[in-house]
Every structure is written in structure tokens, then in C-alpha cells.
C-alpha positions as CSV (number, residue, x, y, z in Angstrom):
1,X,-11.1,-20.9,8.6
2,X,-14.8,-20.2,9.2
3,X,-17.9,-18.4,8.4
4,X,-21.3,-18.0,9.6
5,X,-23.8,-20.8,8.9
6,X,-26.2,-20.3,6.2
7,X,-29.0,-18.5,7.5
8,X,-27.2,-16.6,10.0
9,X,-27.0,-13.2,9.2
10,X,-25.1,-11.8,12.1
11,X,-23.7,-12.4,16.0
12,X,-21.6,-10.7,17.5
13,X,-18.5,-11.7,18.7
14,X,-17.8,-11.0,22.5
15,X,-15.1,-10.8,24.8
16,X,-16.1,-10.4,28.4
17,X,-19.0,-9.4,28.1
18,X,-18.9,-6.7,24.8
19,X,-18.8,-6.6,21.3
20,X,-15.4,-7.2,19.7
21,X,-16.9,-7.1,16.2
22,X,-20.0,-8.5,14.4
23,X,-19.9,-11.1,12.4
24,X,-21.9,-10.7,8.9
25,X,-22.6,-13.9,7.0
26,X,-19.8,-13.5,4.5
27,X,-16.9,-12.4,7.3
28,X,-14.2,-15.0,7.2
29,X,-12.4,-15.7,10.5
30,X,-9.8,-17.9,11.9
31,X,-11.5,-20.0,14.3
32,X,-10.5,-22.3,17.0
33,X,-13.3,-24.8,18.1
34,X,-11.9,-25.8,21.8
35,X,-11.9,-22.2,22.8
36,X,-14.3,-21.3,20.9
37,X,-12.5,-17.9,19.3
38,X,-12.9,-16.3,16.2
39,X,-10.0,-13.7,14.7
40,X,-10.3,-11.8,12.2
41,X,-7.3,-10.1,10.0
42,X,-7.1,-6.9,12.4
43,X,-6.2,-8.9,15.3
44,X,-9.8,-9.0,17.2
45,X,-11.0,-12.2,19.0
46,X,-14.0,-12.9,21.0
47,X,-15.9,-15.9,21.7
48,X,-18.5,-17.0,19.0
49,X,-20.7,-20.3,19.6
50,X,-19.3,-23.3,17.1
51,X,-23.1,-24.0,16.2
52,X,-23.3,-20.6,14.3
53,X,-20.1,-21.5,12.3
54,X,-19.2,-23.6,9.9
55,X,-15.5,-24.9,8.2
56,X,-14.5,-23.0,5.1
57,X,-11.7,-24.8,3.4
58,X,-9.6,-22.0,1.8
59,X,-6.4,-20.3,3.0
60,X,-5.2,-18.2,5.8
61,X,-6.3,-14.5,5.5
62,X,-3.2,-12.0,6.0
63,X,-3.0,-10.7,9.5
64,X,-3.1,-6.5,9.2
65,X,-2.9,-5.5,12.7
66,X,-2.5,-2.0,13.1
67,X,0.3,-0.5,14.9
68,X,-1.8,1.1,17.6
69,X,-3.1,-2.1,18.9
70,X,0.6,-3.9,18.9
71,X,2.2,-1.3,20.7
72,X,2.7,-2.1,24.8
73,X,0.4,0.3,27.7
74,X,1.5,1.3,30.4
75,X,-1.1,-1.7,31.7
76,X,0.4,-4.2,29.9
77,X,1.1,-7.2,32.0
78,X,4.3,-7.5,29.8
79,X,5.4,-3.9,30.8
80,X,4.9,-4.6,34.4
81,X,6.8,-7.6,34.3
82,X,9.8,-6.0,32.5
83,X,9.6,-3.3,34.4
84,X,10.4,-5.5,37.6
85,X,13.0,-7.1,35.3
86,X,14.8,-3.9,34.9
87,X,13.5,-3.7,30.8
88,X,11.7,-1.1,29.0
89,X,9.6,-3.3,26.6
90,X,7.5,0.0,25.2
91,X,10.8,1.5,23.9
92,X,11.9,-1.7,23.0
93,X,8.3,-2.8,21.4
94,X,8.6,1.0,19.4
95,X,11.8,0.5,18.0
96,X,10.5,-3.0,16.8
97,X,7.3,-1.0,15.3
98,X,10.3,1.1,13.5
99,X,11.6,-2.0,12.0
100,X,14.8,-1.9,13.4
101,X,16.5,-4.9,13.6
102,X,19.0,-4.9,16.5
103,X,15.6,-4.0,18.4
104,X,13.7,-7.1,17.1
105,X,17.1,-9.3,18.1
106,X,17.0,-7.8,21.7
107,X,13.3,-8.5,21.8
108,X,13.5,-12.3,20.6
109,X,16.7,-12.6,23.2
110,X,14.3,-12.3,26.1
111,X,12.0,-15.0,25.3
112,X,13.4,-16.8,28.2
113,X,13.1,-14.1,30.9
114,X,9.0,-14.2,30.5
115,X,8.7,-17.7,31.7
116,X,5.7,-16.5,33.7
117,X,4.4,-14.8,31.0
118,X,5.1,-16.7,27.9
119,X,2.0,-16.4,26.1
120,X,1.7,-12.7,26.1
121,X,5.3,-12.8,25.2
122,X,4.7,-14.8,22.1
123,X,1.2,-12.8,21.3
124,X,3.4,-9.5,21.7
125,X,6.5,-11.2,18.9
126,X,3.7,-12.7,17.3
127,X,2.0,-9.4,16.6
128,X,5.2,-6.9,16.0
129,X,6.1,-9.7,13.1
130,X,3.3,-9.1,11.6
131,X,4.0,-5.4,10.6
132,X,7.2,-6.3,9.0
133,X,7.0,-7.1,5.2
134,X,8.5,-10.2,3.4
135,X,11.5,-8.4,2.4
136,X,12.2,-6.6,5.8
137,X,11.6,-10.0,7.9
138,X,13.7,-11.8,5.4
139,X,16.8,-9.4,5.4
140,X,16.9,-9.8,9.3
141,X,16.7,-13.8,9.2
142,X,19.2,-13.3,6.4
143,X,21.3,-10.9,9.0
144,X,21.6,-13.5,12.0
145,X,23.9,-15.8,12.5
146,X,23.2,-19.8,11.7
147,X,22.9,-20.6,15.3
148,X,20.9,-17.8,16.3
149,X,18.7,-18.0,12.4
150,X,18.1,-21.8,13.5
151,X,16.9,-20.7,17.1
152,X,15.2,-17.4,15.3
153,X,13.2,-20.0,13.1
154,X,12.4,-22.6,15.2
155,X,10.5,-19.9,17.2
156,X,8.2,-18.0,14.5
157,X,7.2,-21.4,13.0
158,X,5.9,-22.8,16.3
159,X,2.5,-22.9,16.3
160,X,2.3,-22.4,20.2
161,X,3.8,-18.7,19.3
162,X,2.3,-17.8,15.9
163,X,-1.5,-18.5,17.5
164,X,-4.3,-18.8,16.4
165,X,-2.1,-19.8,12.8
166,X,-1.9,-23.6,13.7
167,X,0.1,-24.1,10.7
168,X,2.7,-21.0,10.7
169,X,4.8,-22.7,7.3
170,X,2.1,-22.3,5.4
171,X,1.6,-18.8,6.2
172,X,5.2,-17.6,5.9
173,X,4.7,-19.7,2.5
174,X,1.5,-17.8,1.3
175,X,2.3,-13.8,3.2
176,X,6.0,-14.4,3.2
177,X,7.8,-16.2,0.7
178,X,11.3,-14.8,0.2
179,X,11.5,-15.5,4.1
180,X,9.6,-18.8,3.9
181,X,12.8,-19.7,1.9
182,X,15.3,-18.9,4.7
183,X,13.1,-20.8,6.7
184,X,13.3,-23.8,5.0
185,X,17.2,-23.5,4.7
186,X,17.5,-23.1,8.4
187,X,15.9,-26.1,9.1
């Protein structure tokens, strides 16, 4: 977690060229030094210069994307590819968005068929999970079966997939704690 320096009262935060948000001197934001990308809880990212920010040692902000920026376009590199795949992903991604369970099963079965496109994938998962509650994302870990609940698991608390959370299990432990639970049963 960062913040601006002392003395820095504002930068903005770009991403190719415009403003993804400004930074004010007491905005907290998830920030990764080798890219040099900050995130705040809505979602945004942009680059921001690690000489204007500095380490805050306190805990993972909740992630409150909105549902208009998680659902799939028709632009969508993910669309395309399902498309060519022979899968709707935006009915699939709504349904998800409607918390419906068989829908968010379908959707983590075709982790594998995205090889090309595995980080979108996992931003797209990533970012659907984060509109479910504690209790909603608990009941469908709760609903799967131990094989799949192990495989389930193993995914959402990689930190390759829950990016830019480096340390997913203590996220699920602070924003999601009756799931958190399942999680550690599954192990």
C-alpha cells in the first residue's frame, strides 16, 4: 500500500497518455514498484513515478469495482477470443454479474481454453469475484465438489490471478472471512 510523499499534493495517474485519476496526498493505493502501477479500490490503474510515493504499512483496502466496468464489450479481447472459440463470454460474464452460480462454475471451467489470453482471463475472474459478498462466494465454494473446491481454491488464492493483491489469503481473511474458512479447509 502507498501514498503520496509528504509534500506532494497531487499527480495524476496516467495510462497511455490520460488521466486515470489524481492522486491527492491522502489517497491510498495498491501499488506495485516494478511496473510502476497504482490501483485504487474502484479498479483504476495507471502509471505513477515510485519517487512521488511512499510505503504505508496498513492493510488491503476492499476492492468496489462497479459492475459497469466488469462487464465484457463487444471490444473485449476476451470476447473476441471466445467468440472464435464458439463462447459467449458477455452472457456468460452477465449471468456471473447476477450471481449465479452454475454461471461462475462454467466461467472458472474455461480457464484453460484462454491460454493465449490468461491474464485478461484472470483480470475478468478476478474482477466478477469481487462483486460477490462473503456469504454468496462462500455458499458456491461450499456448493462444489472437493475436487473441483480444491482446484476452485487453488485458483482465487494465486496471486498471479488475484493481481495487483500479492497476498490474496490475507484478503479473503480481512473482506471475506466465512469463505476464507473454506479456503483453509480446502487446502
Amino acid at each position: 500500500m502507498a501514498k503520496l510523499k509528504r509534500g506532494i499534493d497531487a499527480r495524476a495517474v496516467m495510462m497511455n497518455g490520460d488521466t486515470v485519476f489524481v492522486a491527492g496526498p491522502d489517497r491510498l493505493m495498491l501499488y506495485n514498484p516494478y511496473a510502476e502501477q497504482a490501483f485504487i479500490a474502484d479498479g483504476r490503474s495507471g502509471y505513477i513515478a515510485e519517487k512521488v510515493v511512499q510505503r504505508v504499512d496498513t492493510s488491503y483496502f476492499k476492492f468496489n469495482i462497479p459492475a459497469s466496468r466488469v462487464a465484457l464489450q463487444d471490444e473485449s479481447l476476451l470476447v473476441r477470443y471466445g467468440k472464435n472459440k464458439g463462447l459467449d463470454l458477455q452472457a456468460l460474464s452477465q449471468k456471473v454479474l447476477a450471481k449465479e452460480p452454475a454461471a461462475l462454475e462454467e466461467f472458472f471451467s474455461l480457464r484453460h481454453r484462454f491460454d493465449a489470453l490468461t491474464e485478461a482471463y484472470w483480470a475478468q475472474l478476478w474482477e466478477l469475484l469481487s462483486l460477490w459478498t462473503d456469504m454468496e462466494l462462500h455458499d458456491f465454494i461450499a456448493s462444489l465438489e472437493t475436487i473441483e473446491r480444491k482446484a476452485f481454491v487453488k485458483y482465487i488464492t494465486n496471486p498471479d490471478v488475484t493481481f495487483p493483491v500479492v497476498r490474496p489469503l490475507d484478503y479473503y481473511a480481512l473482506y471475506y472471512p466465512e469463505s476464507y474458512e473454506l479456503m483453509m479447509e480446502a487446502d
